[in-house]
Every structure is written in C-alpha cells, then in structure tokens.
MARTORFI-500628 format. One record per residue: residue in three letters; z, y, x of N, C-alpha, C, O in turn. Coordinates in steps of 0.2 Angstrom, whole numbers, plus 2048, in hexadecimal, padded with zeros to 3 digits. Each point is the difference from the previous one (the first is absolute). Example, Ala and Ser with C-alpha at 12.3 -4.5 7.8 and 13.67 -1.06 7.14 Angstrom:
! MARTORFI-500628
<r ALA,<827,7E4,842>,<800,806,7FC>,<800,806,804>,<803,7FF,805>>;
<r SER,<7F9,806,7F9>,<801,806,804>,<803,805,7FC>,<801,806,803>>;
//
This chain:
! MARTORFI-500628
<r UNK,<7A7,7C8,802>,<807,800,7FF>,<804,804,805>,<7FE,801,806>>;
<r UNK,<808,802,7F7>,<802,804,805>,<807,7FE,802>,<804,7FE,7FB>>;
<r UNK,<7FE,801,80D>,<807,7FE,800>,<805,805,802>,<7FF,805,804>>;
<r UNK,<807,7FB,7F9>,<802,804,801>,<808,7FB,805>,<801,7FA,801>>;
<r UNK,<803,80D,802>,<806,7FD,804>,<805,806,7FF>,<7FF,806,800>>;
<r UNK,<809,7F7,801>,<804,805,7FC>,<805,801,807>,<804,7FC,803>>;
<r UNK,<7FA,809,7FF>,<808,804,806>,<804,804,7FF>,<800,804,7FC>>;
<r UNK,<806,7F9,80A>,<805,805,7FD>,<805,803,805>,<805,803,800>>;
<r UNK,<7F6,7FC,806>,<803,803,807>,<7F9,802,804>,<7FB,7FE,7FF>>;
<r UNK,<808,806,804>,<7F9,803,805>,<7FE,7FD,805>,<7FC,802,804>>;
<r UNK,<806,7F7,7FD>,<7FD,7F9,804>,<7FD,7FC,7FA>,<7FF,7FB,803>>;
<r UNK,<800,805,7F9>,<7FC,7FD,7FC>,<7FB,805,7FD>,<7FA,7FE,801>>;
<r UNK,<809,807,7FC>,<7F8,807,800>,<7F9,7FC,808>,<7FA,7FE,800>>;
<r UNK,<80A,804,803>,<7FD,7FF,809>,<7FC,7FA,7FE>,<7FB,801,7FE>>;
<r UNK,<808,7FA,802>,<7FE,7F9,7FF>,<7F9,7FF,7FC>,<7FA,7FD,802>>;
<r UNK,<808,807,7F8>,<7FA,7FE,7F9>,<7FB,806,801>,<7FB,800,7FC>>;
<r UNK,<805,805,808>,<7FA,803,803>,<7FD,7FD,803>,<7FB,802,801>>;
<r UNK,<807,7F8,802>,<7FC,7FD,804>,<7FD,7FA,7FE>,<7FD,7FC,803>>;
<r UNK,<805,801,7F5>,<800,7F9,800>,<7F8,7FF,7FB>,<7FC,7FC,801>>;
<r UNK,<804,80A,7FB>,<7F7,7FE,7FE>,<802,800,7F8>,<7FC,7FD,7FB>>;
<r UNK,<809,807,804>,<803,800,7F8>,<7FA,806,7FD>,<7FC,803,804>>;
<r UNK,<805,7FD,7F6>,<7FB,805,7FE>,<806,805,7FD>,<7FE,806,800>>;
<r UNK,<808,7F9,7FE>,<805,805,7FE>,<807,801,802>,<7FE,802,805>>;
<r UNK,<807,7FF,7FC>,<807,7FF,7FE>,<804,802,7FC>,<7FF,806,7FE>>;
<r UNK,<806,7F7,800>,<805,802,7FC>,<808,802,804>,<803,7FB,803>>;
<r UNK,<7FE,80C,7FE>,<806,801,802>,<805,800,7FC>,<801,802,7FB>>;
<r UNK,<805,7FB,809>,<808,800,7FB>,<802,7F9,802>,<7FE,7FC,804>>;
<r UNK,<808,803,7F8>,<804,805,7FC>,<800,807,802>,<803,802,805>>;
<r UNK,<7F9,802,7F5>,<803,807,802>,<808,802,7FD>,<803,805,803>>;
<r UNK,<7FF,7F9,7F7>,<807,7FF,7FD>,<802,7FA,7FF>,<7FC,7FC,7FF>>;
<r UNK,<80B,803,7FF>,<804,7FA,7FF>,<7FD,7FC,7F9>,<7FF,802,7FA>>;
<r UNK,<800,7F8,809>,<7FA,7FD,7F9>,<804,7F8,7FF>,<803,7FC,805>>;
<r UNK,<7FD,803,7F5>,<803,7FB,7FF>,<7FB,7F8,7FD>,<801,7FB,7FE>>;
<r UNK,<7FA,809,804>,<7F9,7FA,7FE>,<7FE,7FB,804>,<7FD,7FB,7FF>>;
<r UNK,<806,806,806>,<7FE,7FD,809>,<808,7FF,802>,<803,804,803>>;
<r UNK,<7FE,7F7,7FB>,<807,7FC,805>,<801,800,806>,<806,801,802>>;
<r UNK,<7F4,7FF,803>,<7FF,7FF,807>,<7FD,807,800>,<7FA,7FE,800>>;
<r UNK,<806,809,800>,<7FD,804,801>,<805,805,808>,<806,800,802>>;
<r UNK,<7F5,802,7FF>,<805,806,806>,<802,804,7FD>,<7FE,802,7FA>>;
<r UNK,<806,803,80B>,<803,804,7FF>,<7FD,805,7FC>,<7FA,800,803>>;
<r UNK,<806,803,7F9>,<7FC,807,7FF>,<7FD,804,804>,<804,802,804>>;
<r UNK,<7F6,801,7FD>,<801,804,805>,<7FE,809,7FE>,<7FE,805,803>>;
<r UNK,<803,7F9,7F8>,<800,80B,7FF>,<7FA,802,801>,<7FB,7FE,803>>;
<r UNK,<807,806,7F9>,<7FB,807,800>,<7FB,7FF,807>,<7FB,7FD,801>>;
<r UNK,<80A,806,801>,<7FF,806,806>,<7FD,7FB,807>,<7FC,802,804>>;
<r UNK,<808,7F8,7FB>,<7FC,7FA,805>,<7FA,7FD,7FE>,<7FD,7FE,804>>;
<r UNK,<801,803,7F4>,<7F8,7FE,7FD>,<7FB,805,803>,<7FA,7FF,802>>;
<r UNK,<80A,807,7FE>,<7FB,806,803>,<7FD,7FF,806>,<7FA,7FD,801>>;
<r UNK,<80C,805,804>,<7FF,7FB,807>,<7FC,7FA,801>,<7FC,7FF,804>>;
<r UNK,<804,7FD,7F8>,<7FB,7FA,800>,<7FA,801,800>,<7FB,7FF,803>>;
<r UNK,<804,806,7F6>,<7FC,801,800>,<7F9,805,802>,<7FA,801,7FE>>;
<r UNK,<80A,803,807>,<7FD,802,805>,<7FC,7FD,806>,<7FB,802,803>>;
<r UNK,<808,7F9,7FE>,<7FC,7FB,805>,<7FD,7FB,7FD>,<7FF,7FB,803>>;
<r UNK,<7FE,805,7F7>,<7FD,7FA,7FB>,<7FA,802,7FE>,<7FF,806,7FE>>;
<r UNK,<7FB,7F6,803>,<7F9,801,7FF>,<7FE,7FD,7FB>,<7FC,803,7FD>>;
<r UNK,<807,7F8,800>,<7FE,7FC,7FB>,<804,802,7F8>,<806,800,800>>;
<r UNK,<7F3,800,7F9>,<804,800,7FD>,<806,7FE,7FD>,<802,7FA,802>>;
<r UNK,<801,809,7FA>,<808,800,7FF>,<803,800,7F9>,<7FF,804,7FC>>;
<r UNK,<806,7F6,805>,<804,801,7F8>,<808,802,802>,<802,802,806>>;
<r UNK,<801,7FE,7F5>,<807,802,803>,<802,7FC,7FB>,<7FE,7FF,7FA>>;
<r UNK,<809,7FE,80A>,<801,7F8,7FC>,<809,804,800>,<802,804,804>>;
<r UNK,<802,7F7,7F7>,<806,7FF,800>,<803,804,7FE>,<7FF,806,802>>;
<r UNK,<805,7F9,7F7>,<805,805,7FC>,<7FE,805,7FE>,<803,805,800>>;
<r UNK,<7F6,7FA,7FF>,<7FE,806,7FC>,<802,804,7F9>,<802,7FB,7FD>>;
<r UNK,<7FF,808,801>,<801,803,7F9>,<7FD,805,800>,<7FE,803,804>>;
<r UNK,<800,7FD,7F2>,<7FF,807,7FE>,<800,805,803>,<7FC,805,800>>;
<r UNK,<80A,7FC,803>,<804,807,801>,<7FD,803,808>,<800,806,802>>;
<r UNK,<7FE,7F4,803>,<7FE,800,805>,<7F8,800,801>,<7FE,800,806>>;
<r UNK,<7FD,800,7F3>,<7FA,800,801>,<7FD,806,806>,<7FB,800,804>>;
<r UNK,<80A,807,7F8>,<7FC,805,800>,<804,801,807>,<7FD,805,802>>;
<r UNK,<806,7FB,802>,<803,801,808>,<7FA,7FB,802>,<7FB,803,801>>;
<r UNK,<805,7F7,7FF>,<7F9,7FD,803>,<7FA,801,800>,<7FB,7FE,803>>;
<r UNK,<805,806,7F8>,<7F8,801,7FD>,<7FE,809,806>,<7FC,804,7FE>>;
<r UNK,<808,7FC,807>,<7FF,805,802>,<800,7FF,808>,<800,804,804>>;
<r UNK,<7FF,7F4,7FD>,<801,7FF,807>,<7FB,7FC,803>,<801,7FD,806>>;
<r UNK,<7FA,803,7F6>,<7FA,7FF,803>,<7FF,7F5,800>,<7FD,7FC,804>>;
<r UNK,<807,803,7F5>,<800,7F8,7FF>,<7F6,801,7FD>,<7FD,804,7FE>>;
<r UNK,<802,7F5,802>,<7F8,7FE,7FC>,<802,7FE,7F8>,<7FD,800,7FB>>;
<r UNK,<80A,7FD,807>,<803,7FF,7F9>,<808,7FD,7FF>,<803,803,804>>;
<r UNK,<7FF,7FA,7FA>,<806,7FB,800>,<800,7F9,7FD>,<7FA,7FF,7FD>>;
<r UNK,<809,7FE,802>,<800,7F6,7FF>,<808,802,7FD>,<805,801,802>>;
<r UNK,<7F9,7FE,7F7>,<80A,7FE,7FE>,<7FD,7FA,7FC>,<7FA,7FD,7FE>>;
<r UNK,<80E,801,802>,<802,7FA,7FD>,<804,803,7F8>,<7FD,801,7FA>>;
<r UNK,<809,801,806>,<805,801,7FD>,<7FF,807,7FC>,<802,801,7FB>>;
<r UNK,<7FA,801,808>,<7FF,809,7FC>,<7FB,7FE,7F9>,<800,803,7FB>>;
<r UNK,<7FB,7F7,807>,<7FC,7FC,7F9>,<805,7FB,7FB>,<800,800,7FA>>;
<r UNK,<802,7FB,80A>,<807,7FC,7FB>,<803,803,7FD>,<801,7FE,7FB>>;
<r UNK,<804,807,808>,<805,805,7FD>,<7FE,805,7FA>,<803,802,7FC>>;
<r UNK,<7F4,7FE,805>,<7FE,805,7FB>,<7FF,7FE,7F9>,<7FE,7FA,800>>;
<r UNK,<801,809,7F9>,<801,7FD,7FB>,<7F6,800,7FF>,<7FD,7FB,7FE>>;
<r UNK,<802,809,805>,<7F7,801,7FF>,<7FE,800,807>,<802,804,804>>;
<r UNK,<7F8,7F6,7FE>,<7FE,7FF,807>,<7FC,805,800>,<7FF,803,805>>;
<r UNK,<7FD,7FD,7F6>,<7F9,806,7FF>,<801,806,803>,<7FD,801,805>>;
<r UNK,<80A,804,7F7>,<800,805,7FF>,<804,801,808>,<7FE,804,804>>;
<r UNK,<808,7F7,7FD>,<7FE,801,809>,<7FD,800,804>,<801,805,804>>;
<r UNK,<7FA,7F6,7FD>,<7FA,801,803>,<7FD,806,800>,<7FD,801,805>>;
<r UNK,<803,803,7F6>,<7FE,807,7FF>,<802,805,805>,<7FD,803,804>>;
<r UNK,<808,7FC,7FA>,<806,805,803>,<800,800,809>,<801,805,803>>;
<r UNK,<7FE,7F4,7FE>,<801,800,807>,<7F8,803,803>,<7FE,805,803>>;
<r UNK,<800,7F7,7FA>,<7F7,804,803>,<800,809,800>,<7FD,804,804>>;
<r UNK,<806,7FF,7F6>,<800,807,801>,<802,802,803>,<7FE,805,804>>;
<r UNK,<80A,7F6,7FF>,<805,804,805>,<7FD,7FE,805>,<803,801,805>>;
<r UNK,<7FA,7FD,7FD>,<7FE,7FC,809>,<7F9,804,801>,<7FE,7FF,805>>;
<r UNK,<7FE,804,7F8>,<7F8,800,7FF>,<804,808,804>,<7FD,805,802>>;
//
C-alpha cells in the first residue's frame, strides 16, 4: 500500500520528506472550488520551487484544468489528482486520455 501526503508550504514539503510517505501531492496549485478548507494557491512558479527541494514522487493537486495540463506537464509533476476536471467532463474515459498524453 502506498501512502501518500498533500503540501502546500515549504514547512510541510520539509516535514513529509521526513515522515516515511511514499509520495506527495503539491497544491492547491490554482484556485479550486472542490476543497472548502483548501490553502491558498500556490502557483506555478512556487510548485517549481518546491519542487526542487522534493525527492519523492509527485502529483500536482488543486484547480487543475484542461487548459493547464500542458504548462504542468513540463515541470517535472509524476502526474496530477483532480477532482472537478473528471465531474465536469461529459466523457471520464476520453479525459483520462487526454490528461495521461498531456502529463506523460
């Protein structure tokens, strides 16, 4: 079984490097309306940053869209975790597709 743990500041990155996770998931990286209690977004540009100092594999979590596959699919994610990008779509399959070409 593998556990995973979701961060969203660089004291908890720090943290889950140390706790014995096999994965994490970074974000909110955009404004996400799936998570009530969610933090702030943290961008681009601060996922990068994170993920420079990050050993273990990685998803990138939070307000993902279509339109944002192919910008993340170039930043060195192992993959992404949506919610809303599969409910909002008419076809789960043919999403499923789409995100695996754009992230691969």
């Amino acid at each position: 079984m593998w556990v995973g743990l979701s961060v969203s500041n660089d004291m908890e990155l720090e943290s889950a490097q140390k706790s014995g996770a096999d994965y994490l998931g970074i974000g909110p990286i955009y404004p996400t309306n799936s998570k009530s209690d969610a933090a702030e977004p943290i961008g681009v540009d601060h996922l990068r940053k994170m993920l420079e100092h990050n050993q273990l594999p990685t998803v990138g979590i939070g307000g993902i869209t279509e339109n944002s596959l192919t910008e993340l699919s170039k930043i060195g994610l192992g993959g992404v975790a949506v919610i809303s990008l599969l409910t909002e779509s008419e076809n789960y399959k043919n999403m499923v597709q789409k995100i695996k070409q754009n992230i691969r």
